[in-house]
Gaussian input, Z-matrix of N, CA and C with variables (Angstrom, degrees):
# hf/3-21g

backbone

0 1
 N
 C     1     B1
 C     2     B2     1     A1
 N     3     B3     2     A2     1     D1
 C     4     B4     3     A3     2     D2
 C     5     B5     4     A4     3     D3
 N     6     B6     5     A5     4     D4
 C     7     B7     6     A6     5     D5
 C     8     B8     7     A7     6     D6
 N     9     B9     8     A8     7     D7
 C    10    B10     9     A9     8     D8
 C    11    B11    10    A10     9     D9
 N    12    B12    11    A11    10    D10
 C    13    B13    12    A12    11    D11
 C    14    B14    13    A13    12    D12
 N    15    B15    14    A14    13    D13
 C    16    B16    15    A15    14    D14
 C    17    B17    16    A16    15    D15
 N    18    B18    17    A17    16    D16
 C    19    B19    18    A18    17    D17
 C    20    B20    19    A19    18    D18
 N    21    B21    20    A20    19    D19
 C    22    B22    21    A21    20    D20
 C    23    B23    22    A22    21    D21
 N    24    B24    23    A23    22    D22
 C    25    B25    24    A24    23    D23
 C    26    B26    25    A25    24    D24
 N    27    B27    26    A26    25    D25
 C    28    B28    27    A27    26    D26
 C    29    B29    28    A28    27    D27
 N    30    B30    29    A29    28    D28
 C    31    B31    30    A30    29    D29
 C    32    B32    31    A31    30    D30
 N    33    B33    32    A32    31    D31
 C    34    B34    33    A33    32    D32
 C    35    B35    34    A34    33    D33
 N    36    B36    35    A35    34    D34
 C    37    B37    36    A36    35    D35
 C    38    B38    37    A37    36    D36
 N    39    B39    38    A38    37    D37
 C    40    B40    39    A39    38    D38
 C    41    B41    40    A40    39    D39
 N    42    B42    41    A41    40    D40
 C    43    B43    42    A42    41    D41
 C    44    B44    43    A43    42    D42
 N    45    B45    44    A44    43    D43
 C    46    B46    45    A45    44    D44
 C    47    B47    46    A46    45    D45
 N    48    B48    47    A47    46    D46
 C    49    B49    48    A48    47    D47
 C    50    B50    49    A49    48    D48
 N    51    B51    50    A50    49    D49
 C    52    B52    51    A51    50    D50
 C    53    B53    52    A52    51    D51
 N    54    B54    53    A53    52    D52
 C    55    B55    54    A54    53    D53
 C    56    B56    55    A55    54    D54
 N    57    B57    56    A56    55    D55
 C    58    B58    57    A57    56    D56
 C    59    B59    58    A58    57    D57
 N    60    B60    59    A59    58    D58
 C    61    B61    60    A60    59    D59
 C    62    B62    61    A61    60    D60
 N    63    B63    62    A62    61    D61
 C    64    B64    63    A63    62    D62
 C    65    B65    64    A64    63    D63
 N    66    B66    65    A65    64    D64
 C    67    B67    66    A66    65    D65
 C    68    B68    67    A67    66    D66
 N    69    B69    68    A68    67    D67
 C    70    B70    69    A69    68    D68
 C    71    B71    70    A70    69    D69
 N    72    B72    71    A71    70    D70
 C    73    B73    72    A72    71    D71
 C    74    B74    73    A73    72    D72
 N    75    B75    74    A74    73    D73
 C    76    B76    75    A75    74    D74
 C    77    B77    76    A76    75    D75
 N    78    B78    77    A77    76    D76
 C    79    B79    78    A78    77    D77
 C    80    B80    79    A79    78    D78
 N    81    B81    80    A80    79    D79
 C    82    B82    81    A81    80    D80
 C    83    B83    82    A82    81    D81
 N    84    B84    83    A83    82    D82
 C    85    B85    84    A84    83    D83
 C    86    B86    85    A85    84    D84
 N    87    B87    86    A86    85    D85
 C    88    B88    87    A87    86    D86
 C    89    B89    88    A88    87    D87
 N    90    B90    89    A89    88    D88
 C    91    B91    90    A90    89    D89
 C    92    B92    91    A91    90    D90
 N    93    B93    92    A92    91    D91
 C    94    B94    93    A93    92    D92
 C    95    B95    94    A94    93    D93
 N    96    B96    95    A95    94    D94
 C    97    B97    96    A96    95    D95
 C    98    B98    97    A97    96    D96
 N    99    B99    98    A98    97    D97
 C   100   B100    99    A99    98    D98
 C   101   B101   100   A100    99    D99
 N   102   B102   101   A101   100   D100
 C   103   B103   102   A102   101   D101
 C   104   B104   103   A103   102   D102
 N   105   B105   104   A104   103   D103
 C   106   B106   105   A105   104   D104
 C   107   B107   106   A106   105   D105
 N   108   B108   107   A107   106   D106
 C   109   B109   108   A108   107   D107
 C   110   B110   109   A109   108   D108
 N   111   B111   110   A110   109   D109
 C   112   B112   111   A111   110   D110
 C   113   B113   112   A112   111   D111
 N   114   B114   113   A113   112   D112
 C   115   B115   114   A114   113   D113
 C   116   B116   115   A115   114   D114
 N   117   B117   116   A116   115   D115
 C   118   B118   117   A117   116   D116
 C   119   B119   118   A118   117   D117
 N   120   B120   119   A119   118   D118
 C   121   B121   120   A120   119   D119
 C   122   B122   121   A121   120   D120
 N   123   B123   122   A122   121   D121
 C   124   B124   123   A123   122   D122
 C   125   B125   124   A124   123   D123
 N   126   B126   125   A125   124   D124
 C   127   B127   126   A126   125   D125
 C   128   B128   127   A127   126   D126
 N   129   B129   128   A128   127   D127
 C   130   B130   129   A129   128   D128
 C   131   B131   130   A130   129   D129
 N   132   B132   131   A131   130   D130
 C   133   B133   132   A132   131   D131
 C   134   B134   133   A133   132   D132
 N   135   B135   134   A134   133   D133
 C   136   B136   135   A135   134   D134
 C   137   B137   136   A136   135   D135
 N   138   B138   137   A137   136   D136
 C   139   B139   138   A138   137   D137
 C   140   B140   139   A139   138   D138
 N   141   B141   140   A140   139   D139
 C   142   B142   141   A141   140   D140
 C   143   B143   142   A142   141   D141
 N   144   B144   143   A143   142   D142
 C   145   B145   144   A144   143   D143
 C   146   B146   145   A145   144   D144

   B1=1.4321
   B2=1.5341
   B3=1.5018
   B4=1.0519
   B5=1.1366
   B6=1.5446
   B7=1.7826
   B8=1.6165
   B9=1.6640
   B10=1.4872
   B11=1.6225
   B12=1.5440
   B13=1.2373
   B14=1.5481
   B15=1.3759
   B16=1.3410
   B17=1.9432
   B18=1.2871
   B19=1.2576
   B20=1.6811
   B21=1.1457
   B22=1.2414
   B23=1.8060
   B24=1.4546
   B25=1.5989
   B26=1.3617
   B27=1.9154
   B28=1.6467
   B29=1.8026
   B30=1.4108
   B31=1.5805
   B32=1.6044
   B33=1.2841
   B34=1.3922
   B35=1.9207
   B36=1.3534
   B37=1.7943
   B38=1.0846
   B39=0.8875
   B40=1.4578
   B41=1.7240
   B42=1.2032
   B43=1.5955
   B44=1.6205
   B45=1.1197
   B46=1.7659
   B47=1.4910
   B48=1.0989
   B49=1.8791
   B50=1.8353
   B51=1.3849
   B52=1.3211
   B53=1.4723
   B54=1.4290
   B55=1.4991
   B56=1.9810
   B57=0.9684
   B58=1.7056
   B59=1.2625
   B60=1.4578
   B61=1.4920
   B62=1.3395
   B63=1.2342
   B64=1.9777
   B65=1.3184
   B66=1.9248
   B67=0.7984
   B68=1.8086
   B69=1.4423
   B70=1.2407
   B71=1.8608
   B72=1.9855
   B73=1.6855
   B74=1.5967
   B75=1.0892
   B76=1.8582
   B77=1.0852
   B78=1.4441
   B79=1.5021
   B80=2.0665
   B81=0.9143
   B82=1.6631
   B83=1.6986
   B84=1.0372
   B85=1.6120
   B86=1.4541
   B87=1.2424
   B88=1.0222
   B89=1.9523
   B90=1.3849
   B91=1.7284
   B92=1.4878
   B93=1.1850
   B94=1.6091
   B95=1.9327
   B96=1.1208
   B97=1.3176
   B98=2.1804
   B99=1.0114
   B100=1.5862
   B101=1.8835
   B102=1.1543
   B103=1.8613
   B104=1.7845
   B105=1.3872
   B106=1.8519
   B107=1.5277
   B108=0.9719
   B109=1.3396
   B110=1.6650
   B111=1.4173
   B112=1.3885
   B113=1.7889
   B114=1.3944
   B115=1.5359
   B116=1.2510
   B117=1.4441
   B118=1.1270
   B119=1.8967
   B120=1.2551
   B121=1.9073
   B122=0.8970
   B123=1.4440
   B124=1.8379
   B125=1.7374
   B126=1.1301
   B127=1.5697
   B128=1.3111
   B129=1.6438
   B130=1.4102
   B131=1.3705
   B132=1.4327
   B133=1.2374
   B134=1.8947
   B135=1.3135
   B136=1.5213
   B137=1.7444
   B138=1.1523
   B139=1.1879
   B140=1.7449
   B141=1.0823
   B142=1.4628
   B143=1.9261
   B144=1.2975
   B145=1.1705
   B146=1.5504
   A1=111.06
   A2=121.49
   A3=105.97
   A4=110.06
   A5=126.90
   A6=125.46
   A7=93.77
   A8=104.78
   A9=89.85
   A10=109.85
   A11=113.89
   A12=113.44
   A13=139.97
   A14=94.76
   A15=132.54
   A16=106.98
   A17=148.36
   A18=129.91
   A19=90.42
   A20=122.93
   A21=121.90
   A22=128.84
   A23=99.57
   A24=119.77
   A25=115.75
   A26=89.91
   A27=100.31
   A28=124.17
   A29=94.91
   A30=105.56
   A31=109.30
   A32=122.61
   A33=104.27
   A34=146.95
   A35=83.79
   A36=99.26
   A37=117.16
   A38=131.62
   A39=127.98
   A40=119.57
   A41=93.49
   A42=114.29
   A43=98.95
   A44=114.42
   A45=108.96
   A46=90.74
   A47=139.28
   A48=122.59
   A49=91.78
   A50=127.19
   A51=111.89
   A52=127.18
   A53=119.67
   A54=129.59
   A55=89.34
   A56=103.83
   A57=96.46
   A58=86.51
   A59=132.18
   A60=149.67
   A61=108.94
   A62=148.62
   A63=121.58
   A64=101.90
   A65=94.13
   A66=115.43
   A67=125.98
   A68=103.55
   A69=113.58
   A70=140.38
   A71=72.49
   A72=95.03
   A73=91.73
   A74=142.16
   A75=129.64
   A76=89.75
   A77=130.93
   A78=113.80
   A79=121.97
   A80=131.36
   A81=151.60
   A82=78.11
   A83=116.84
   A84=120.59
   A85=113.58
   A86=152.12
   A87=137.94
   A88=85.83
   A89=121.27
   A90=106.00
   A91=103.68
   A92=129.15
   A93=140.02
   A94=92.32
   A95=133.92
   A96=121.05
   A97=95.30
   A98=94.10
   A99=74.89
   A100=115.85
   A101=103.08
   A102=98.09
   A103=91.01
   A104=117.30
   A105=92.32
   A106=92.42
   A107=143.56
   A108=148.15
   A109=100.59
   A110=114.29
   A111=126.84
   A112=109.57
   A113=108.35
   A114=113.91
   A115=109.15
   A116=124.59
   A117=112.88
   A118=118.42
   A119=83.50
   A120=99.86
   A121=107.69
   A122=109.48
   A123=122.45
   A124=111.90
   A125=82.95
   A126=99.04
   A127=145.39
   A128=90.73
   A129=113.47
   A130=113.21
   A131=112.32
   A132=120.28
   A133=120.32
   A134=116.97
   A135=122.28
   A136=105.62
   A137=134.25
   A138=151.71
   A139=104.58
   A140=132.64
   A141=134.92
   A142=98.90
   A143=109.85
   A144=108.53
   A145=114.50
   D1=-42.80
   D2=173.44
   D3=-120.09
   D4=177.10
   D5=175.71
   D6=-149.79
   D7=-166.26
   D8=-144.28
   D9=-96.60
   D10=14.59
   D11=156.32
   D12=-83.18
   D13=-1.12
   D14=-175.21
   D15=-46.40
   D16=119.81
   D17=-160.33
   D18=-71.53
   D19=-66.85
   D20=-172.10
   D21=-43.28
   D22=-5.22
   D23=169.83
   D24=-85.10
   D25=-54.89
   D26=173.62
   D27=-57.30
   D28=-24.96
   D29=-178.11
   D30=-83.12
   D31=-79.83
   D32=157.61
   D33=-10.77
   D34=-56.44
   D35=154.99
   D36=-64.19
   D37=-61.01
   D38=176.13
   D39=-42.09
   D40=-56.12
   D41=-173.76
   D42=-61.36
   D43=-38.28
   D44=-169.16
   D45=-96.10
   D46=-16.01
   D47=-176.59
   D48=-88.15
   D49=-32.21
   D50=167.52
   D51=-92.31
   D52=26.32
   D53=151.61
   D54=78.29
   D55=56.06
   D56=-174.46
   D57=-116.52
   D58=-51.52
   D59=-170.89
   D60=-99.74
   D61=116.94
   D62=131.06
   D63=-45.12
   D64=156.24
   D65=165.92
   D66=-48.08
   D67=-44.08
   D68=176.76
   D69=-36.87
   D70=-29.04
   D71=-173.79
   D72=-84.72
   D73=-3.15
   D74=-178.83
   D75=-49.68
   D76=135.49
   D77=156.55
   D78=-88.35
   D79=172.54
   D80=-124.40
   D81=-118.31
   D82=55.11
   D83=165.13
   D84=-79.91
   D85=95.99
   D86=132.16
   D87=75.48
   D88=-133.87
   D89=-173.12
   D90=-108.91
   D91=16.24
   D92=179.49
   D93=-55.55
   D94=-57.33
   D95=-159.99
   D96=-73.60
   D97=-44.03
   D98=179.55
   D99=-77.14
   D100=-31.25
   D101=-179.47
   D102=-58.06
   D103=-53.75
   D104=-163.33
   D105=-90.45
   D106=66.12
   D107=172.25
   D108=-129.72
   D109=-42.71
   D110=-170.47
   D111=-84.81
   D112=-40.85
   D113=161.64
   D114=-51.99
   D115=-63.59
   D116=-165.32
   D117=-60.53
   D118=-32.68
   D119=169.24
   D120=-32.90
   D121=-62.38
   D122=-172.52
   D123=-33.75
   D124=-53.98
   D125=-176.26
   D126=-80.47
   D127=3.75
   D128=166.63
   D129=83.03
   D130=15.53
   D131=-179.31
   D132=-90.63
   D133=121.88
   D134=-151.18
   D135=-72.06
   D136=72.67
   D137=-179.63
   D138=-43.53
   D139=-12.92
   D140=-162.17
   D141=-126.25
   D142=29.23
   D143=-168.21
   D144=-119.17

């Protein structure tokens, strides 16, 4: 449903690469917690943390 142009991907991402959110808080939408889970991957950012 969503991918990573998605605003609500881009917003989330954002929010968790500037420490506003954990990751934890993405909420379990449909595939929103894994699409910005996998961006952030990209980036070497520790998603299990």
């Amino acid at each position: 449903m969503f991918n990573e142009n998605s605003i609500i991907v881009r917003t989330w991402f954002t929010a968790v690469l500037a420490n506003v959110y954990p990751f934890h808080m993405v909420p379990d939408l449909s595939n929103l917690k894994e699409v910005v889970g996998q961006k952030l991957t990209e980036l070497g950012f520790d998603t299990n943390a």
